[in-house]
matplotlib code that plots the C-alpha trace (Angstrom):
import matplotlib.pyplot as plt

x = [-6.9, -10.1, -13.2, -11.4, -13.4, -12.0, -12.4, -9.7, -7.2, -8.0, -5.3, -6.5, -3.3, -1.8, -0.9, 2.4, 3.4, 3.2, 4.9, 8.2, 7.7, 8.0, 10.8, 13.4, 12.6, 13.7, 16.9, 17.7, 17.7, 20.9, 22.0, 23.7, 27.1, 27.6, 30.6, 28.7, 30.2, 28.7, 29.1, 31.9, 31.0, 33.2, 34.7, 31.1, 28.4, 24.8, 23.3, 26.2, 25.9, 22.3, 22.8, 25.5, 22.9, 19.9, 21.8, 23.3, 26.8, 28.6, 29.1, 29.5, 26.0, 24.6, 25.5, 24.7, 21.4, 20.6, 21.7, 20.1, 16.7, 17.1, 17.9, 14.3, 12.7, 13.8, 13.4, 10.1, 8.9, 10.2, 9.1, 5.9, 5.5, 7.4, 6.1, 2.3, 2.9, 4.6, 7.9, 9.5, 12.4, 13.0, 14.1, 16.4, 17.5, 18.6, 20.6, 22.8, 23.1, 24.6, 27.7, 29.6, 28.9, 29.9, 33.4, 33.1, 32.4, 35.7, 37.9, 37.2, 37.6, 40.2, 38.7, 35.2, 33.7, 29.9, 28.7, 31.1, 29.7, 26.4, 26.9, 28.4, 25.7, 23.1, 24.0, 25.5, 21.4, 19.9, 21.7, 20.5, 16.8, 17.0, 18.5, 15.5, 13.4, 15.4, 15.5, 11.8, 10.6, 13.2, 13.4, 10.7, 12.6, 9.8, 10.3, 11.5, 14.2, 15.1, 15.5, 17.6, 19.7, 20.9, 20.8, 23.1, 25.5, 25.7, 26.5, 28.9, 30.7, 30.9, 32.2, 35.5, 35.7, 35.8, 38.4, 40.6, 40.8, 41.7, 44.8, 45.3, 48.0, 44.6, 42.5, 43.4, 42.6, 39.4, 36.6, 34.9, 34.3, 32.1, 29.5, 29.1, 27.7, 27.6, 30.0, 27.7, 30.4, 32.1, 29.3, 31.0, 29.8, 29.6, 27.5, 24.9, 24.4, 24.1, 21.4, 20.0, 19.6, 18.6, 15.8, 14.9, 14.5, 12.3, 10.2, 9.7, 9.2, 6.6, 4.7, 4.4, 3.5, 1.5, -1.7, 0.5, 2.9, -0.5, -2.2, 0.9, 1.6, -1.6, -3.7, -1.0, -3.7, -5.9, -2.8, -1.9, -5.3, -5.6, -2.3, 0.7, 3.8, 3.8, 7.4, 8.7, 7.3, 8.7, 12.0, 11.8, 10.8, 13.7, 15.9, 14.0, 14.6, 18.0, 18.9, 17.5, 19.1, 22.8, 22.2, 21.7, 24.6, 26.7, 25.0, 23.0, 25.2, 24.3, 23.3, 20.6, 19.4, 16.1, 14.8, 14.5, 12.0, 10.1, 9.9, 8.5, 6.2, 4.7, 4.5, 2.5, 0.4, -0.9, -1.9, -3.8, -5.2, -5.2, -2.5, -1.3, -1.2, 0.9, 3.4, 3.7, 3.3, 5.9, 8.3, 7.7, 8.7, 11.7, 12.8, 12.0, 13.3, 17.1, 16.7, 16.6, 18.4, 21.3, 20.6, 20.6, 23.5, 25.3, 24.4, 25.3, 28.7, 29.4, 25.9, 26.4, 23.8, 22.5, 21.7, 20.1, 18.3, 16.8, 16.1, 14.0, 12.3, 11.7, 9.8, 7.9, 6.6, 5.5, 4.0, 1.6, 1.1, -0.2, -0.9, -2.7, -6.2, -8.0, -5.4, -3.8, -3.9, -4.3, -7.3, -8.8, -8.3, -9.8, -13.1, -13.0, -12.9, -16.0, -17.9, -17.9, -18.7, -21.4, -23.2, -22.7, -24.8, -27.7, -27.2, -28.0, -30.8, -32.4, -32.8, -34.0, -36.8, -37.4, -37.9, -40.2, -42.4, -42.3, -44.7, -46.8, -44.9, -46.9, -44.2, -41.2, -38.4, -37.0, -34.1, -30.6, -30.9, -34.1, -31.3, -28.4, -30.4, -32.1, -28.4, -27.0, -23.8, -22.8, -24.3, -21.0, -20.7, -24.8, -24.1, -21.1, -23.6, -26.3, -23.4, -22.6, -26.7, -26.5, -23.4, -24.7, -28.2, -29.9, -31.0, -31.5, -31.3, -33.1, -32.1, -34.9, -36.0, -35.6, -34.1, -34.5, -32.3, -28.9, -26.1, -25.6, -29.3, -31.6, -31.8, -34.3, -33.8, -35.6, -34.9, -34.8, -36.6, -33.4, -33.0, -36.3, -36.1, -32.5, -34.4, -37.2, -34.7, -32.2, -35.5, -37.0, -33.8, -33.6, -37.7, -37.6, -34.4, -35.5, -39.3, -36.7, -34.7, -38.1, -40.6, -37.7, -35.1, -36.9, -35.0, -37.0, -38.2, -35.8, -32.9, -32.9, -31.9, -28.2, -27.7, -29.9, -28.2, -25.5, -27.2, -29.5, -26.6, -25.6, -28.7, -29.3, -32.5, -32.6, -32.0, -35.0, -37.0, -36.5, -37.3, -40.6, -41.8, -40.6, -42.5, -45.7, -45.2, -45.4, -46.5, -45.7, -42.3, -42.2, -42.5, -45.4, -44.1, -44.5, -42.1, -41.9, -42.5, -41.1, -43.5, -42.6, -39.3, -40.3, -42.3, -39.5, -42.1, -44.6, -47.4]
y = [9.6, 9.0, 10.3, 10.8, 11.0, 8.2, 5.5, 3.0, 5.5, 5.1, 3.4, 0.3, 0.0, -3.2, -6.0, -6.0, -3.3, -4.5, -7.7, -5.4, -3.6, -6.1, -7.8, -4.8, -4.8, -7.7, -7.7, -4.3, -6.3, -7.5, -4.0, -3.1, -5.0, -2.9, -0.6, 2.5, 5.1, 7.5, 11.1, 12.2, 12.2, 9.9, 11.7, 13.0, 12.0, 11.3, 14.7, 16.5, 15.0, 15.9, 19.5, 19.5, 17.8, 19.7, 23.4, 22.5, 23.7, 21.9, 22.7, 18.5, 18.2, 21.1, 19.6, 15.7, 17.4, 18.8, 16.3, 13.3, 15.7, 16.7, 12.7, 11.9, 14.8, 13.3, 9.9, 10.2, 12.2, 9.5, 6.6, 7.3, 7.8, 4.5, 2.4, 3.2, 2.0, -1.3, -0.6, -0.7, -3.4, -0.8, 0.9, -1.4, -2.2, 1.9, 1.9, -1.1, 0.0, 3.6, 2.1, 1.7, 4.8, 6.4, 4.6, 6.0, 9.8, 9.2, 7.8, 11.2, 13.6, 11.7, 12.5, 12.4, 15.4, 15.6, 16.8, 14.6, 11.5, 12.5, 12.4, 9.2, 7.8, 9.4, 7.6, 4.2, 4.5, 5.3, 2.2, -0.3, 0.9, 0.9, -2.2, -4.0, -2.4, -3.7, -7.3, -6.9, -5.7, -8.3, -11.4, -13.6, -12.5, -11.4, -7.9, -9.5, -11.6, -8.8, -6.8, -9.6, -9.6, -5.8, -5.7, -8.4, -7.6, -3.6, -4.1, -6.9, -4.6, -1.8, -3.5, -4.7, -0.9, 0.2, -2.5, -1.2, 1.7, 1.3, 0.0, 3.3, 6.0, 8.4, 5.4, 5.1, 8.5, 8.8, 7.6, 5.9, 2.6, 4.7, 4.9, 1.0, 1.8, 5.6, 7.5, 10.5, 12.1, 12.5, 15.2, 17.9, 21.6, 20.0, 17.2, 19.0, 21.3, 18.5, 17.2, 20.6, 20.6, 17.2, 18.1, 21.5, 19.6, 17.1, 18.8, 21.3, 18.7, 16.6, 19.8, 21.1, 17.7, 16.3, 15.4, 14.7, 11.8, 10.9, 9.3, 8.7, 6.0, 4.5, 4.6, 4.8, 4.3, 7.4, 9.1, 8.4, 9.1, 13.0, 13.5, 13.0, 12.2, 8.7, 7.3, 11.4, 11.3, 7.8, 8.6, 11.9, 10.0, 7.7, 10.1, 11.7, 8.4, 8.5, 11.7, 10.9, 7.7, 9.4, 11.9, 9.7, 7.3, 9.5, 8.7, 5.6, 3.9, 1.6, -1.3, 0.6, 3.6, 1.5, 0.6, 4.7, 4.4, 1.5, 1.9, 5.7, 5.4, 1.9, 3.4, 6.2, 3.5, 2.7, 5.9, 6.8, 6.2, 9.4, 10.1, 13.8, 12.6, 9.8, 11.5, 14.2, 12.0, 9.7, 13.0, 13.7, 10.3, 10.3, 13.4, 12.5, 9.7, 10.6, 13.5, 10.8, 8.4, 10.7, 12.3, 8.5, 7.8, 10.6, 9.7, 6.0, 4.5, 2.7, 3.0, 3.8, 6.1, 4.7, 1.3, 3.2, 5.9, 2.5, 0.8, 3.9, 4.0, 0.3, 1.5, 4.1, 1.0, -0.7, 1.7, 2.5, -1.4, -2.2, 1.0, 3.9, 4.7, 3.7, 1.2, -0.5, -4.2, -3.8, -1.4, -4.1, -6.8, -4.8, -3.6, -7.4, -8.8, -6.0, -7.0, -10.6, -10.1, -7.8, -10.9, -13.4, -11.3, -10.5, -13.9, -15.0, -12.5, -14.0, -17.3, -16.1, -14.6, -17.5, -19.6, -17.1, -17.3, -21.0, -20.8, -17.9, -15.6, -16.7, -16.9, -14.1, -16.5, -19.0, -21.4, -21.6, -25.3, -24.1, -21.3, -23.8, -26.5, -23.7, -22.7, -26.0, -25.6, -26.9, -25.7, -23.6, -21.9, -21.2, -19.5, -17.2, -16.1, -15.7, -13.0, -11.1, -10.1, -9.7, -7.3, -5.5, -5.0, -6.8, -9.6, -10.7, -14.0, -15.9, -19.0, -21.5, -22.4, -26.2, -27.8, -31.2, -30.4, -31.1, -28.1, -26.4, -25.5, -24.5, -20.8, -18.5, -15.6, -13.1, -9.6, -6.6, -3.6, -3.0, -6.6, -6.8, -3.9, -5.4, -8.9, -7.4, -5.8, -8.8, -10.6, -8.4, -7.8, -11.2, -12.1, -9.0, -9.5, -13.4, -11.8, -9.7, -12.3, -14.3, -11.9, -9.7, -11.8, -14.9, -17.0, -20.5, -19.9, -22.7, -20.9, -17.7, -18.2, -18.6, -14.7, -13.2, -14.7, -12.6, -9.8, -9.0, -7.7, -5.0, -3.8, 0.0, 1.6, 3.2, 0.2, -1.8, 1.3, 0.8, -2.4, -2.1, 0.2, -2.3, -4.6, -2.7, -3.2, -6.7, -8.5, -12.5, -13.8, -16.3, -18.8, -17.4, -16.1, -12.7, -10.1, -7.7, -3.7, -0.5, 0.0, -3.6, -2.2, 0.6, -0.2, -3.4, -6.3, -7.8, -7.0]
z = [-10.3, -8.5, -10.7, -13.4, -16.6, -18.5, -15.9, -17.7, -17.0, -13.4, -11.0, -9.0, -5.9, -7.1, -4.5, -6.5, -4.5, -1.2, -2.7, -3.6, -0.5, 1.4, -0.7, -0.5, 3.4, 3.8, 1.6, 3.1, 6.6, 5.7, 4.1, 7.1, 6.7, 3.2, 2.4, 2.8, 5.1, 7.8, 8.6, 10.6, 14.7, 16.2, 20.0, 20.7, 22.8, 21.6, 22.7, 21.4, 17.8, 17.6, 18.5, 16.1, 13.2, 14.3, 14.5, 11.2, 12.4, 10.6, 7.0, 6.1, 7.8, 6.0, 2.7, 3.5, 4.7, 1.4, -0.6, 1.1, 0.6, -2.9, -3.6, -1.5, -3.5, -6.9, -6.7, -4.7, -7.5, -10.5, -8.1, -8.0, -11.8, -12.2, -9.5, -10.2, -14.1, -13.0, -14.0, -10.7, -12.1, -14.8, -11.9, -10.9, -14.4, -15.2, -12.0, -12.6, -16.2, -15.7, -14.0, -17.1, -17.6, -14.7, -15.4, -19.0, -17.8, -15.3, -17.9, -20.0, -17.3, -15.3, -12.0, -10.7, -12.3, -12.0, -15.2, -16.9, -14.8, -15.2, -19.1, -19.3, -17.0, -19.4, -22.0, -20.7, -19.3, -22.7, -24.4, -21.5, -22.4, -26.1, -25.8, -23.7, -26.3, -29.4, -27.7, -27.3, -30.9, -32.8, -30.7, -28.3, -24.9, -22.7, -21.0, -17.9, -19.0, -21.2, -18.1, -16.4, -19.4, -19.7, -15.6, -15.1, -18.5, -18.0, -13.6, -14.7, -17.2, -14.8, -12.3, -14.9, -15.6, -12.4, -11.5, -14.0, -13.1, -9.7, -11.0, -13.1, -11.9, -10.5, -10.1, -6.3, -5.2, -7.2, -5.0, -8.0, -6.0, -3.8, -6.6, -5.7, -2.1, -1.5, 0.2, 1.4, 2.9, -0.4, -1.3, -3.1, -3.7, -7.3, -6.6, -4.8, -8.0, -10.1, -7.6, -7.5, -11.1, -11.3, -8.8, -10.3, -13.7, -12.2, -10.7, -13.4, -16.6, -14.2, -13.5, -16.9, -18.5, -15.9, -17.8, -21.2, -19.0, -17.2, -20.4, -22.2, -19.4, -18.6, -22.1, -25.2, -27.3, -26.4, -26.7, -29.6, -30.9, -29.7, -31.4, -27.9, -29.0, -26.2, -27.9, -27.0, -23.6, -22.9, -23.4, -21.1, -18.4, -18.9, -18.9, -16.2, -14.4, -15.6, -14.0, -10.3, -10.2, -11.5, -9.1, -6.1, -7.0, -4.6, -1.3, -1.6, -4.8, -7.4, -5.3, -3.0, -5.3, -6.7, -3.4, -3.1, -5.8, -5.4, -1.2, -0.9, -3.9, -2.7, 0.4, -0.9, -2.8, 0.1, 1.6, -0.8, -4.9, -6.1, -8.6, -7.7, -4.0, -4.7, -6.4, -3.5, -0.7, -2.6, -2.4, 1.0, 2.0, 0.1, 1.8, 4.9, 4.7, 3.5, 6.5, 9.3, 8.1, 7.8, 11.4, 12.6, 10.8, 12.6, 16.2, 15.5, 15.2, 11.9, 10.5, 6.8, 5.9, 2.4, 4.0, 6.8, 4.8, 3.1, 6.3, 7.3, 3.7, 4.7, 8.2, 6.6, 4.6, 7.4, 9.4, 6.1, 5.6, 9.3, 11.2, 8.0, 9.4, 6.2, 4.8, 7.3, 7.6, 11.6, 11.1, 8.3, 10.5, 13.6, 11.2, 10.0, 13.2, 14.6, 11.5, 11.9, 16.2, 14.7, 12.2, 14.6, 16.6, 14.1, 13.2, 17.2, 17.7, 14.1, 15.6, 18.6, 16.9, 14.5, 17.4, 19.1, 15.7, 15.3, 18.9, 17.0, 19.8, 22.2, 24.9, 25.5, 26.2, 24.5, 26.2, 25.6, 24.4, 22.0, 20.4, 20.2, 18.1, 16.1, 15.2, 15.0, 17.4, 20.8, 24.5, 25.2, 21.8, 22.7, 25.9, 24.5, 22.0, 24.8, 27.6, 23.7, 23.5, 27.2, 27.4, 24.0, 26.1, 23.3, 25.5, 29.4, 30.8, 33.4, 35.2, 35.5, 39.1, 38.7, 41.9, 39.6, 36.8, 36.6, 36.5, 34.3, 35.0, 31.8, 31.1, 29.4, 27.0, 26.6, 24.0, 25.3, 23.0, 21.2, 20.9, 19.4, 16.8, 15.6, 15.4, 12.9, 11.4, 10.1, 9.4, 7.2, 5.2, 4.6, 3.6, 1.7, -0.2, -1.0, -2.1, -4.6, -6.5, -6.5, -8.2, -10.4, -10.6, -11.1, -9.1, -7.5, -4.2, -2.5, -4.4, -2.8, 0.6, 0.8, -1.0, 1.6, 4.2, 3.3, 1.9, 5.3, 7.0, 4.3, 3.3, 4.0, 5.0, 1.4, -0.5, 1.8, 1.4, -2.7, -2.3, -0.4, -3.2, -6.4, -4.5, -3.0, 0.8, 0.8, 4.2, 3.3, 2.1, -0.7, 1.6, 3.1, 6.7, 7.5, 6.7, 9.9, 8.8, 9.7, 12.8, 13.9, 14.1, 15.7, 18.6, 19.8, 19.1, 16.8, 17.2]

ax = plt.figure().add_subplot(projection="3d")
ax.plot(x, y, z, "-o")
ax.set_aspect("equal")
plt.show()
């Protein structure tokens, strides 16, 4: 939502995310152990199950294939849309609370019927969330305990239901239990139409209602006021929500299916801040990642393939959180870590010219000792700032020819012409910038050094050439020292 016309509308990438990232990796660590079941390959060897995956053979792949992507696809799409609002343990919340209903839509049909599941779910889903609401309009309960509260009650009263009816007469043969952990295998012809239409409908409603969900979710208010029905399009997307995570019950189950909407979408938080992209990217990931993790399912050997379609949601997560060009955390430490060597630097090559000025630049050189107790650190620290100018060509050194003095023997510095136009450079940023807050912002002359010390370093040629106008090509700081110009710059020294 970058340059979007209403500016409060626009979507700052929370820290949140990286926080529930992070926290369903490492819960998902410990996914592996869980009664989830892989696809058939046992009695081949590795190469053998991946030509049998990847030439989609066999008509069990074909379908786990399909359903793992249209699962991806779905709750990529509904992730993002949910994530990027906060809501991510709403989420949660709507998958624990459809199990009774899942039991309910069994109970009716007797066996495990799809559309009769998926109705049952619907509902039992549509109760937990008018309940949070109810407890939140007519009581003090905060939105999060509320949350807590219709998690905790609706799983716990699934879980009874689906106990009981393991005991029935067609309770054993069912398969309901797999609803708790997935049992991709179990894909029916059935299920993947209901994921189909799930999908289909998805996809279609988010389209069509893009703008309308868009500032129903992120400024009620202005919605309201142009005349969007927000409580509608708040229940859509509920049951929107309701349907991808009903749908992906089958292969991932009730334990695993929110960490398919928080992981993609925060991962595709971090890619990038636009609103449209997040959403796709969000539904790439999904898809891609339910496509490996069912292939690596399929070459391992007892690697359930909802934990594992997690664990590479969980990947994807990292790889965005250290390794993304723009976002990464290794790429911000690595421009961090260049743009700190690079004002240490500016820094060094500052003092060296102050103390070239305090003699009226009468000499070229100044000595290592002169630049350590102009920046007020120790002889070593001093040197290792002298071999940085040196290897960056901004400076040479030469070893005094003293056969008195003790090792290590003194050494001069002198700048070399680059050295010298970077010098001017950092120095005029700074007299300039304190010359600005003294004579338009009014700040006291002994008041204004500390913000240019940080301020010379950022300072564009644009910005200094603005300022030079404001302030009519000054030539003396407020302290009275002379600001080097443009041709200073230019020609390597002053003149």
């Amino acid at each position: 939502m970058k340059g979007h016309p209403h500016s409060k509308w626009s979507l700052p990438r929370p820290p949140l995310e990286w926080r529930v990232g992070i926290s369903w990796i490492i819960l998902f660590l410990c996914a592996l152990p869980l009664q989830g079941e892989q696809i058939s390959s046992q009695g081949d060897s590795i190469l053998e199950r991946s030509h049998r995956f990847l030439t989609l053979s066999d008509e069990s792949v074909r379908m786990v294939l399909l359903g793992t992507i249209l699962m991806g696809l779905s709750c990529g799409v509904m992730g993002g849309l949910v994530v990027t609002r906060r809501l991510s343990l709403f989420g949660d919340t709507l998958s624990h609370a459809v199990l009774p209903g899942v039991a309910v839509g069994f109970l009716w049909s007797q066996s495990k019927d799809s559309w009769a599941i998926l109705v049952g779910a619907t509902v039992a889903g549509f109760l937990g969330v008018a309940l949070i609401s109810l407890l939140r309009k007519t009581s003090r309960i905060r939105q999060d305990s509320a949350l807590g509260l219709v998690l905790s009650g609706f799983y716990a009263l699934g879980i009874c239901m689906l106990t009981r009816i393991q005991k029935m007469e067609f309770g054993n043969q069912s398969g309901i239990d797999k609803y708790l952990f997935g049992q991709v295998v179990g894909l029916s012809s059935s299920d993947l139409w209901t994921m189909a239409f799930s999908c289909l409908l998805i996809l279609t409603l988010t389209i069509l209602l893009y703008k309308e969900l868009l500032v129903a979710g992120f400024d009620s208010e202005y919605a309201r006021s142009i005349g969007l029905p927000v409580d509608f399009l708040q229940y859509l997307l509920w049951l929107l929500l309701a349907f991808a995570v009903i749908t992906s019950l089958q292969v991932v189950g009730v334990v695993l299916v929110s960490a398919l909407l928080v992981i993609p979408a925060a991962t595709a938080s971090l890619i990038t801040d636009k609103m449209r992209a997040i959403l796709i990217w969000s539904a790439m990931l999904g898809c891609m990642a339910g496509a490996t993790g069912a292939f690596l399912s399929f070459l391992g050997n007892q690697l359930p393939t909802g934990p594992i379609i997690v664990l590479v949601s969980a990947v994807f997560f990292l790889w965005a959180l250290f390794f993304h060009p723009q976002n990464g955390l290794l790429f911000k430490w690595l421009a961090a870590r260049n743009r700190n060597q690079r004002i240490a630097l500016e820094n060094t090559l500052k003092a060296v010219y102050q103390e070239l000025e305090s003699i009226n630049f009468q000499e070229e050189t100044t000595s290592v000792s002169q630049l350590a107790k102009r920046r007020r650190i120790g002889m070593p620290q001093a040197h290792r700032e002298t071999d940085a100018l040196v290897a960056r060509q901004y400076a040479t050194v030469h070893p005094v020819e003293d056969k008195l003095a003790a090792p290590p023997r003194p050494t001069l510095i002198s700048l070399t012409p680059k050295g010298w136009g970077t010098a001017c450079r950092i120095v005029r940023n700074h007299r300039l910038w304190e010359l600005y807050l003294t004579n338009e912002a009014r700040y006291a002359p002994d008041h204004v050094h500390d913000d240019a010390e940080k301020i010379e370093h950022v300072l564009g040629e644009e910005t200094v050439r603005r300022i030079e106008r404001i302030l009519s090509n000054p030539k003396k700081d407020p302290h009275g020292k002379l600001i080097p110009s443009q041709q200073d710059i230019d020609r390597g020294f002053i003149a």
